[in-house]
SEMIDO-313492 format. One record per residue (C-alpha): x negated, y, z negated; residue number from 0. Coordinates in steps of 0.2 Angstrom, whole numbers, padded with zeros to 4 digits. Example, Ala and Ser with C-alpha at 12.3 -4.5 7.8 and 13.67 -1.06 7.14 Angstrom:
2
atom x: -0062 y: -0022 z: -0039 nr: 0 .
atom x: -0068 y: -0005 z: -0036 nr: 1 .
This chain:
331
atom x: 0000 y: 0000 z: 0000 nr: 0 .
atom x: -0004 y: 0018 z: 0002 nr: 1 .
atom x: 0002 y: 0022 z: -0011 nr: 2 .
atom x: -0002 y: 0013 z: -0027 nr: 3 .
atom x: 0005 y: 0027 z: -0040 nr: 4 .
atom x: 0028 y: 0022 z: -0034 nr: 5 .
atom x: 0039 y: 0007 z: -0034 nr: 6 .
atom x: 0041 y: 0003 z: -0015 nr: 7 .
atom x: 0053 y: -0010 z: -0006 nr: 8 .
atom x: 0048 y: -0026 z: -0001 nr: 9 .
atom x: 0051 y: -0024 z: 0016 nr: 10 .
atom x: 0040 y: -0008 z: 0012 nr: 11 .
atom x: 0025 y: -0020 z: 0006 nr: 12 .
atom x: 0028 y: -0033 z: 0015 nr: 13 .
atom x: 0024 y: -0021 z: 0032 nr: 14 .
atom x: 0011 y: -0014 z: 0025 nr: 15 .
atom x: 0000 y: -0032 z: 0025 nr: 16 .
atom x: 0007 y: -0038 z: 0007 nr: 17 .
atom x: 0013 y: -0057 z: 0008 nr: 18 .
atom x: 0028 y: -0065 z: -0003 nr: 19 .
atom x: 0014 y: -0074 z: -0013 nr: 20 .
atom x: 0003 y: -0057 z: -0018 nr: 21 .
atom x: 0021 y: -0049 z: -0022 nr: 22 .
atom x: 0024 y: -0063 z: -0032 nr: 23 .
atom x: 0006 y: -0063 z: -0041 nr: 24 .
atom x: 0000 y: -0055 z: -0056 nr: 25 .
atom x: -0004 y: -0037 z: -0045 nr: 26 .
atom x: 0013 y: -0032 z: -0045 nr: 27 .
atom x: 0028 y: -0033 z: -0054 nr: 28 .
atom x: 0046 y: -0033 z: -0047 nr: 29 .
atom x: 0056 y: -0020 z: -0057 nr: 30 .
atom x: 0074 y: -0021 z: -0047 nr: 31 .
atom x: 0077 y: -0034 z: -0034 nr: 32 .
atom x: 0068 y: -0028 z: -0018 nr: 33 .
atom x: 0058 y: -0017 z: -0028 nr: 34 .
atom x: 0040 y: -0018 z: -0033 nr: 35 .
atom x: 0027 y: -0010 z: -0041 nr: 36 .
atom x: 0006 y: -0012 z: -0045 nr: 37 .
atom x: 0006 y: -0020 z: -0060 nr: 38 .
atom x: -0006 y: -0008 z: -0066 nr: 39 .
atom x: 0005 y: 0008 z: -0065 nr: 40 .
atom x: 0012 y: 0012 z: -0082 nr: 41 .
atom x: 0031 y: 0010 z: -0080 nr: 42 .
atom x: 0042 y: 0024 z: -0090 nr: 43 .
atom x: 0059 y: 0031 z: -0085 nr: 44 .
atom x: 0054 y: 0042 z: -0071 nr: 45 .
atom x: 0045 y: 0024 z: -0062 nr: 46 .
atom x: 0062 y: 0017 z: -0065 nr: 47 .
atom x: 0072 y: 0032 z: -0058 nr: 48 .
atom x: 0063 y: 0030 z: -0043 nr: 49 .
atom x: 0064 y: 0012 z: -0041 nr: 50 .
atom x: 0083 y: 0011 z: -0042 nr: 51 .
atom x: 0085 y: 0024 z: -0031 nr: 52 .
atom x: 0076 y: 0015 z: -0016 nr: 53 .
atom x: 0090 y: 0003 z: -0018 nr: 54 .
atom x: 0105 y: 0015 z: -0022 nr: 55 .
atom x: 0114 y: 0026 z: -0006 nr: 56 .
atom x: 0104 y: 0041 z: 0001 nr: 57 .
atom x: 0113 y: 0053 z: -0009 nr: 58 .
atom x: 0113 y: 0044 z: -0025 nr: 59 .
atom x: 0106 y: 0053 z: -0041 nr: 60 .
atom x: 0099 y: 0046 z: -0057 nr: 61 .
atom x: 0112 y: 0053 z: -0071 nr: 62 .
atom x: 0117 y: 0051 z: -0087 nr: 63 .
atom x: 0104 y: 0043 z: -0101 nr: 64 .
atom x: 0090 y: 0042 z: -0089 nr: 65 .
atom x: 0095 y: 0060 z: -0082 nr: 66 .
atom x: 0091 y: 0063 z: -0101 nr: 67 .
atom x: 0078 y: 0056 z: -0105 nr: 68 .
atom x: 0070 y: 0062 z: -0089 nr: 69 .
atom x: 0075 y: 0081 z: -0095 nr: 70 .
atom x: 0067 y: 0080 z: -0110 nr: 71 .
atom x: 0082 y: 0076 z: -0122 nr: 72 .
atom x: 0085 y: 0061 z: -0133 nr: 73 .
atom x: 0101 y: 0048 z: -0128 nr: 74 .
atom x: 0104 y: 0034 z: -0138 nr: 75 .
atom x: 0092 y: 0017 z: -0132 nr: 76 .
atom x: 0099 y: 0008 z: -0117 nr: 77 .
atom x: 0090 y: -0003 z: -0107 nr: 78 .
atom x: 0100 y: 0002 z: -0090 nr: 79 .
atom x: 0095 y: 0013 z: -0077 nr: 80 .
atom x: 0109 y: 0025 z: -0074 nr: 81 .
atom x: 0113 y: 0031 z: -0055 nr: 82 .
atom x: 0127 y: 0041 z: -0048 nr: 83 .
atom x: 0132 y: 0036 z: -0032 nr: 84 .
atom x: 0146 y: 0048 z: -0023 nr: 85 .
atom x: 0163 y: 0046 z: -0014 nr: 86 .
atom x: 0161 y: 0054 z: 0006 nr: 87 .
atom x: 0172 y: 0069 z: 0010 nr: 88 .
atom x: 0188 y: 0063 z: 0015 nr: 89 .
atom x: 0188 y: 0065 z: 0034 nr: 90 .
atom x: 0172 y: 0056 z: 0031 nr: 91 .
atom x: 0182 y: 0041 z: 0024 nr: 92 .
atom x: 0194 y: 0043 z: 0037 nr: 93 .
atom x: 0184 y: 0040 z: 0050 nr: 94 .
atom x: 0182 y: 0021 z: 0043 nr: 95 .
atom x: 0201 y: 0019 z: 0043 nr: 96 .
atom x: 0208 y: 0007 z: 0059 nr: 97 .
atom x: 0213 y: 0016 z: 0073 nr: 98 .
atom x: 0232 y: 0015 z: 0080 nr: 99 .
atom x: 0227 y: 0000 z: 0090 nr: 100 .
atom x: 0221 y: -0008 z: 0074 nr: 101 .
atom x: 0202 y: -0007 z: 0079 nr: 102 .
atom x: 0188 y: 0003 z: 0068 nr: 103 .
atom x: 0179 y: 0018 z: 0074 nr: 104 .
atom x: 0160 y: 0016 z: 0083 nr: 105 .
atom x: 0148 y: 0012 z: 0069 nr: 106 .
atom x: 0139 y: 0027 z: 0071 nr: 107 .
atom x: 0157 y: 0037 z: 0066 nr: 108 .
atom x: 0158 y: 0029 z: 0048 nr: 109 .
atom x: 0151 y: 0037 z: 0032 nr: 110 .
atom x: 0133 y: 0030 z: 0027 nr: 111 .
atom x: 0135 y: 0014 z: 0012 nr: 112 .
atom x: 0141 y: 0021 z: -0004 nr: 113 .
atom x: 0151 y: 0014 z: -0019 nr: 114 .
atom x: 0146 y: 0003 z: -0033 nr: 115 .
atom x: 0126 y: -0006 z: -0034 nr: 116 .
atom x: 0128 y: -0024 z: -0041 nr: 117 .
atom x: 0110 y: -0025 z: -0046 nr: 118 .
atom x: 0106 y: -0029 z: -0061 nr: 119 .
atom x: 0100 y: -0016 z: -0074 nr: 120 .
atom x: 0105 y: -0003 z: -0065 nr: 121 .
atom x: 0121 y: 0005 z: -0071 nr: 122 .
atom x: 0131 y: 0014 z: -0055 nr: 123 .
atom x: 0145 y: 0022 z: -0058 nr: 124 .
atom x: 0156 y: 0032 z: -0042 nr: 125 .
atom x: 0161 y: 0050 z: -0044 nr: 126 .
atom x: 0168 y: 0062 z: -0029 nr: 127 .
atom x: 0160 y: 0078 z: -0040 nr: 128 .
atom x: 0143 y: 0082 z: -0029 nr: 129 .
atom x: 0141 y: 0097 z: -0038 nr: 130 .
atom x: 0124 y: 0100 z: -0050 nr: 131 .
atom x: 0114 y: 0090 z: -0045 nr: 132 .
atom x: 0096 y: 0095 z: -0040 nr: 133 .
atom x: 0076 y: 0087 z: -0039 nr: 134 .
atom x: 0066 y: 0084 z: -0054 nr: 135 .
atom x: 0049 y: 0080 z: -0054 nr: 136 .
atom x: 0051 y: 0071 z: -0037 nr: 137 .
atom x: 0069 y: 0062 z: -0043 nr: 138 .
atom x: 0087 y: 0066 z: -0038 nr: 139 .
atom x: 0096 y: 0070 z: -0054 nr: 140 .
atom x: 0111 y: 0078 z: -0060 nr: 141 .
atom x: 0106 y: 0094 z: -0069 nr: 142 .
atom x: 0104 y: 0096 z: -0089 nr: 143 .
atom x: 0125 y: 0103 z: -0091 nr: 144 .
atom x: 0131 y: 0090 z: -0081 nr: 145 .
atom x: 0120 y: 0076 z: -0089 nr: 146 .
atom x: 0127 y: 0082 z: -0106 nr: 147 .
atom x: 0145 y: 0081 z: -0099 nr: 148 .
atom x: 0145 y: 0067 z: -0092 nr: 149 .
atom x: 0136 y: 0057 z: -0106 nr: 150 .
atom x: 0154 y: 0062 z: -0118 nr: 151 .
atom x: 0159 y: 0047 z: -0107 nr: 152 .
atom x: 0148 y: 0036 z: -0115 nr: 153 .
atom x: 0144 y: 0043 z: -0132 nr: 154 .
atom x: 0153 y: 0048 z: -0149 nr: 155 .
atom x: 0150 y: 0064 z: -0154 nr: 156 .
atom x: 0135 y: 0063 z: -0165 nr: 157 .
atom x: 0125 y: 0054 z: -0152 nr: 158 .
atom x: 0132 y: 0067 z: -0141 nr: 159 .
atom x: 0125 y: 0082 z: -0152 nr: 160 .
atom x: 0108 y: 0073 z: -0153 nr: 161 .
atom x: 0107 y: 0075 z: -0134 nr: 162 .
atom x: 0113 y: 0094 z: -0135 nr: 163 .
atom x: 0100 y: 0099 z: -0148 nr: 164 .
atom x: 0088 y: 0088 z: -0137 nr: 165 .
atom x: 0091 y: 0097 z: -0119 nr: 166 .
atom x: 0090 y: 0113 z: -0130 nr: 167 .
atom x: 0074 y: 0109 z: -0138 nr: 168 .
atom x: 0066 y: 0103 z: -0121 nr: 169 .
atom x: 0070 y: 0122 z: -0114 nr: 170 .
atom x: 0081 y: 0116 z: -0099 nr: 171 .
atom x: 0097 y: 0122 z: -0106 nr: 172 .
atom x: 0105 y: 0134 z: -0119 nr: 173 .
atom x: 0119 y: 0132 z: -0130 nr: 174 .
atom x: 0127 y: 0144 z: -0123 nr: 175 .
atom x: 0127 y: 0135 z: -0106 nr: 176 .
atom x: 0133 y: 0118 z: -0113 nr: 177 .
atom x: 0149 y: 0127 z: -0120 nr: 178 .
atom x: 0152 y: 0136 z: -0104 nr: 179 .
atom x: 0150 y: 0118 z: -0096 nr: 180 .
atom x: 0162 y: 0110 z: -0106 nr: 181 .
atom x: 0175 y: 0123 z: -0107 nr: 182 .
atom x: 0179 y: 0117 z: -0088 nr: 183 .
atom x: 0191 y: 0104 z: -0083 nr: 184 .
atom x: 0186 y: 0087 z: -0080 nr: 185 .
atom x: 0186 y: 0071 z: -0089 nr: 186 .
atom x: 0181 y: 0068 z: -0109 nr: 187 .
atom x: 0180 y: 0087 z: -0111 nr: 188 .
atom x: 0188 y: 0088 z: -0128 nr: 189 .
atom x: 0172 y: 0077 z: -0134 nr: 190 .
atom x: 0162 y: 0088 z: -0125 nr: 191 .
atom x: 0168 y: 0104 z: -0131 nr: 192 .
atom x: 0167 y: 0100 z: -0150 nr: 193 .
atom x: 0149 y: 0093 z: -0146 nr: 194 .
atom x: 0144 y: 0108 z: -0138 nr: 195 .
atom x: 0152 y: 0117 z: -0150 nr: 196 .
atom x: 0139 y: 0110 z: -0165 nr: 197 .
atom x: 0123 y: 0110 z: -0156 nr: 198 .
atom x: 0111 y: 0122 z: -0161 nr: 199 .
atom x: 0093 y: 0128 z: -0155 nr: 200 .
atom x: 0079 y: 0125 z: -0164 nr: 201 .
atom x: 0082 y: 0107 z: -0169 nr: 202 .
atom x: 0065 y: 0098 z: -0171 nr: 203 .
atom x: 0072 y: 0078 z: -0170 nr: 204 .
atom x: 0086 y: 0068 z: -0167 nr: 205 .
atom x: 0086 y: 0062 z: -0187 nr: 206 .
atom x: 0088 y: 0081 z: -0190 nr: 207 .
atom x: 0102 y: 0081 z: -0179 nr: 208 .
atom x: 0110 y: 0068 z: -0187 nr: 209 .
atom x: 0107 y: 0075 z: -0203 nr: 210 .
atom x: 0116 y: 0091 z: -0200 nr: 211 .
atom x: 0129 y: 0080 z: -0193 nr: 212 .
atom x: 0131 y: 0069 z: -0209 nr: 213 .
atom x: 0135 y: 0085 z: -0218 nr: 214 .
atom x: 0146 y: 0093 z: -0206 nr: 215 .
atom x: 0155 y: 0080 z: -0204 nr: 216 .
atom x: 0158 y: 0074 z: -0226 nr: 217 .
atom x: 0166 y: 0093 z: -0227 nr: 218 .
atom x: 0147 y: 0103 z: -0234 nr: 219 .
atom x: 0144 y: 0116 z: -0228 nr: 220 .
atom x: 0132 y: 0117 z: -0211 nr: 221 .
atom x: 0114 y: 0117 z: -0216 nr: 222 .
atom x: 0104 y: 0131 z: -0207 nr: 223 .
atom x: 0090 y: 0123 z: -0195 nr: 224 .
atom x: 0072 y: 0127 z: -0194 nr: 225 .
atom x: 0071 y: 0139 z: -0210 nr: 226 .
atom x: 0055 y: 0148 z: -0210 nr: 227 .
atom x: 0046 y: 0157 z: -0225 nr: 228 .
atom x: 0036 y: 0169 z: -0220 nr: 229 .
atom x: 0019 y: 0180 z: -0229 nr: 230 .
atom x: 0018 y: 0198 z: -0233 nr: 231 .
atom x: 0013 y: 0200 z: -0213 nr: 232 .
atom x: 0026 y: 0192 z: -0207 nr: 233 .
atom x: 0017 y: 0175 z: -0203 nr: 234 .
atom x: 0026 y: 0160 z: -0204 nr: 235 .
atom x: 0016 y: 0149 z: -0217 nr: 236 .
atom x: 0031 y: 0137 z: -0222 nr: 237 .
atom x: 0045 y: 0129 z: -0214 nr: 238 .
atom x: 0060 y: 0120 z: -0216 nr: 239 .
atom x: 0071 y: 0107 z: -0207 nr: 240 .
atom x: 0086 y: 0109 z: -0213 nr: 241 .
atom x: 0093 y: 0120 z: -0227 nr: 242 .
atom x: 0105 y: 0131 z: -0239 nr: 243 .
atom x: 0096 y: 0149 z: -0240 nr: 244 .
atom x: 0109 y: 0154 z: -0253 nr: 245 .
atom x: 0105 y: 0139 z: -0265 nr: 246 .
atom x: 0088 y: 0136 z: -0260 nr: 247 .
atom x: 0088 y: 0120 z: -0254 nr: 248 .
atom x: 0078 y: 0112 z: -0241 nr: 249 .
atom x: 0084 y: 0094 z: -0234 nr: 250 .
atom x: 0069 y: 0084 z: -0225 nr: 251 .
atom x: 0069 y: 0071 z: -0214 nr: 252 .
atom x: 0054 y: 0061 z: -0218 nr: 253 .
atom x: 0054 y: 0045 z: -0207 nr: 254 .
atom x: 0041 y: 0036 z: -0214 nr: 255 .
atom x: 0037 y: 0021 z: -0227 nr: 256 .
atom x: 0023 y: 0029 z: -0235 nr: 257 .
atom x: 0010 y: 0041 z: -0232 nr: 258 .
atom x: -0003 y: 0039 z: -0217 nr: 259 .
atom x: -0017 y: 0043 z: -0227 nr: 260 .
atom x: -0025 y: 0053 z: -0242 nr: 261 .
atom x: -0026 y: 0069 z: -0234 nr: 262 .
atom x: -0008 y: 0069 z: -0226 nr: 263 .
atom x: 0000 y: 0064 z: -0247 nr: 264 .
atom x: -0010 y: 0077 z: -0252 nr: 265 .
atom x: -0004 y: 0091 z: -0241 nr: 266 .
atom x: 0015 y: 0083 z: -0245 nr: 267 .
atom x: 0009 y: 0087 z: -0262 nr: 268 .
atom x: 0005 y: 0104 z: -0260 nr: 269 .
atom x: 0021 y: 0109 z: -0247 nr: 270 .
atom x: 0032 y: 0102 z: -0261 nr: 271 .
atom x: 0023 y: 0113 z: -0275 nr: 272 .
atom x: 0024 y: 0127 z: -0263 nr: 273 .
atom x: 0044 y: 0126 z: -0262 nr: 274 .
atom x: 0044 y: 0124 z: -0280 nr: 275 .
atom x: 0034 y: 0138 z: -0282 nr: 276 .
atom x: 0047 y: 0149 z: -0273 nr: 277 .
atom x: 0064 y: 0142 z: -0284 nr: 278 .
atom x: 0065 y: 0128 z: -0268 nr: 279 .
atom x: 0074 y: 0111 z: -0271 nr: 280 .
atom x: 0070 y: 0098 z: -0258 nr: 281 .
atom x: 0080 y: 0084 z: -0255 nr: 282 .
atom x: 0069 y: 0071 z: -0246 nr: 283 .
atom x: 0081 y: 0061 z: -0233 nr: 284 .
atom x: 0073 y: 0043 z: -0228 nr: 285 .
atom x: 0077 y: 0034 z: -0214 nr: 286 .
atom x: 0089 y: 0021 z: -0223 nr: 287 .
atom x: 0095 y: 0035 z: -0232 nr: 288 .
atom x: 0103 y: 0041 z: -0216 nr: 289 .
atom x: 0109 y: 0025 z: -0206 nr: 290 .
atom x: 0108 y: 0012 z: -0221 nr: 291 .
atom x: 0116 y: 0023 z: -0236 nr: 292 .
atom x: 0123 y: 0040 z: -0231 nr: 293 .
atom x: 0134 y: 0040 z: -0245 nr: 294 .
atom x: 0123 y: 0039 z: -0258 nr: 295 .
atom x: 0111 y: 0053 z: -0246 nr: 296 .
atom x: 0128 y: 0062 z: -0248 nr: 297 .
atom x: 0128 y: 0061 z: -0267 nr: 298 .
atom x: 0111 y: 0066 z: -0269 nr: 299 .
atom x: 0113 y: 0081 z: -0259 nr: 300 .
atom x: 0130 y: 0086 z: -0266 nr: 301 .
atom x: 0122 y: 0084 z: -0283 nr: 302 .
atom x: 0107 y: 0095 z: -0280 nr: 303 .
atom x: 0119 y: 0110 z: -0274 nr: 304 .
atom x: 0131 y: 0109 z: -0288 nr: 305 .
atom x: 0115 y: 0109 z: -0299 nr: 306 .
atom x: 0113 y: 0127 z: -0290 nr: 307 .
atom x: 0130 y: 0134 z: -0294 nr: 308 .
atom x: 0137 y: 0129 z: -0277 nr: 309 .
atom x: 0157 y: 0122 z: -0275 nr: 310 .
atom x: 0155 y: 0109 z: -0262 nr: 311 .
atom x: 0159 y: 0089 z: -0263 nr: 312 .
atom x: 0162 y: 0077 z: -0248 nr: 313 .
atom x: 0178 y: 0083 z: -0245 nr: 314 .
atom x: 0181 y: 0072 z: -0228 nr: 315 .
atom x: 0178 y: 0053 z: -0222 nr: 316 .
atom x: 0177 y: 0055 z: -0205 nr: 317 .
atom x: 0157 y: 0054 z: -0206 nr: 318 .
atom x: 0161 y: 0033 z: -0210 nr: 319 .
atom x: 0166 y: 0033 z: -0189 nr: 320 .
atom x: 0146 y: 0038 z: -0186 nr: 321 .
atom x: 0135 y: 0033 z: -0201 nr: 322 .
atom x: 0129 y: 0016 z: -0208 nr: 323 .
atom x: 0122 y: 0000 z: -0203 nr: 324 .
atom x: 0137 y: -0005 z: -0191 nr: 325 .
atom x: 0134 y: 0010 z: -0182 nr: 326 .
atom x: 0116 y: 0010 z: -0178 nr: 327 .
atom x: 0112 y: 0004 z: -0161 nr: 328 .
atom x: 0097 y: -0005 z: -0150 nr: 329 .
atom x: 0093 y: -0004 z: -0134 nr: 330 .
């Protein structure tokens, strides 16, 4: 091949001097059927994009969780590649139709292949809206807005919130455009208008997301994000993920099991003697804490901010629909 760094088609290698038996050896791998890359090339989603395109109609674009990941934003795992594939026009589709003697048009008259791809790991869905979609990186793919919208098809709103804070932290979206996006017509838009709603910018992880969500959705008040403290200069020496300014209390996500080394427990040290220092509570929010016991990370929160004179409690239940070990998923 010419072109060792892309997937390519069989027919592709196999014109190029390949034979079936070097396809089939341990130099390449076969990542859809018909498409193959060098075994050497490091495969992420935008390899995959690629790949299943090759195979899809000409006008197809990657969409949905792979559009996501591709923009920069974080979708739940899933081990599909997700293409878009698009109705003709309509006088495009009636050129197909049989004539008034009960023959078809010429060949060259019908609309190039389109509809549904049976291959497997590729997820293709059909839509008649051709609108927003743009190249990236080299790849056909529906634009950050309608990525978002269209995902309220597939995911429940925290996982949808978790892709809005994500598009917004990669910097290919606002906030403000996600609400403008959803407030149009279309399918799933009542999903995507209370998700766009409750995304915010400057949201560092999809664990803080999820945090703030936790909250939101037991009846506390909404955490603030990305709290900063600041020196006498104005420099930023301190921040924090989530918080209540008013009560001073920080919540942190801290996905780890322990501590990478000496010097990183001891600068956990000092940041928490620093927040102390200033009147600061932290509440330290673990992994399990969030998907394995958010009712008792609901307890411990709600307790630190009735110890600082604040009249809150879980006040509704509708975070059980997104929280707890039933709920987490794999890809």
């Amino acid at each position: 091949m010419s072109d060792e760094g892309r997937p390519f088609l069989r027919a592709e290698g196999l014109a190029s001097g390949l034979t079936t038996g070097r396809l089939r050896g341990p130099g390449y791998r076969q990542l859809f059927r018909g498409v193959y890359v060098p075994a050497s090339l490091s495969v992420d989603a935008r390899v995959r994009a690629q790949a299943a395109l090759l195979i899809a109609p000409s006008d197809s674009a990657v969409s949905r969780h792979t559009a996501a990941t591709l923009w920069g934003g974080a979708p739940p795992p899933d081990w599909h590649t997700h293409v878009t594939t698009f109705r003709p026009p309509a006088a495009a589709l009636a050129a197909t139709r049989p004539s008034a003697n009960g023959g078809r048009r010429p060949r060259a008259a019908r609309p190039r292949e389109w509809g549904r791809m049976d291959v497997e790991q590729i997820d293709a869905r059909v839509s008649s809206d051709r609108s927003e979609v743009v190249e990236h990186r080299g790849v056909r793919v529906t634009a950050p807005v309608r990525t978002f919208l269209d995902l309220a098809q597939d995911l429940d709103l925290v996982e949808l919130v978790v892709v809005g804070d994500s598009l917004v932290k990669a910097g290919v979206v606002t906030t403000d455009a996600l609400r403008t996006g959803a407030a149009t017509p279309g399918r799933h838009r009542r999903l995507a208008r209370r998700a766009a709603a409750l995304v915010r910018a400057g949201v560092d992880s999809p664990p803080e997301s999820r945090t703030r969500m936790l909250c939101v959705l037991a009846g506390l008040p909404e955490p603030e994000v990305n709290i900063r403290f600041v020196d006498a200069e104005g420099r930023v020496i301190r921040r924090a993920d989530l918080g209540y300014r008013g009560a001073k209390v920080s919540l942190e996500y801290d996905g780890r099991q322990h501590a990478e080394s000496a010097e990183q427990w001891a600068e956990d040290i000092r940041r928490r003697e620093q927040f102390d220092g200033w009147g600061w509570r932290m509440v330290v929010v673990t992994s399990a804490g969030l998907n394995q016991e958010p009712a008792a990370t609901l307890a411990r929160i709600v307790e630190v901010l009735r110890s600082r004179g604040e009249d809150v409690g879980v006040r509704s239940g509708e975070w059980r629909r997104y929280f707890g070990p039933r709920h987490l998923r794999t890809a």
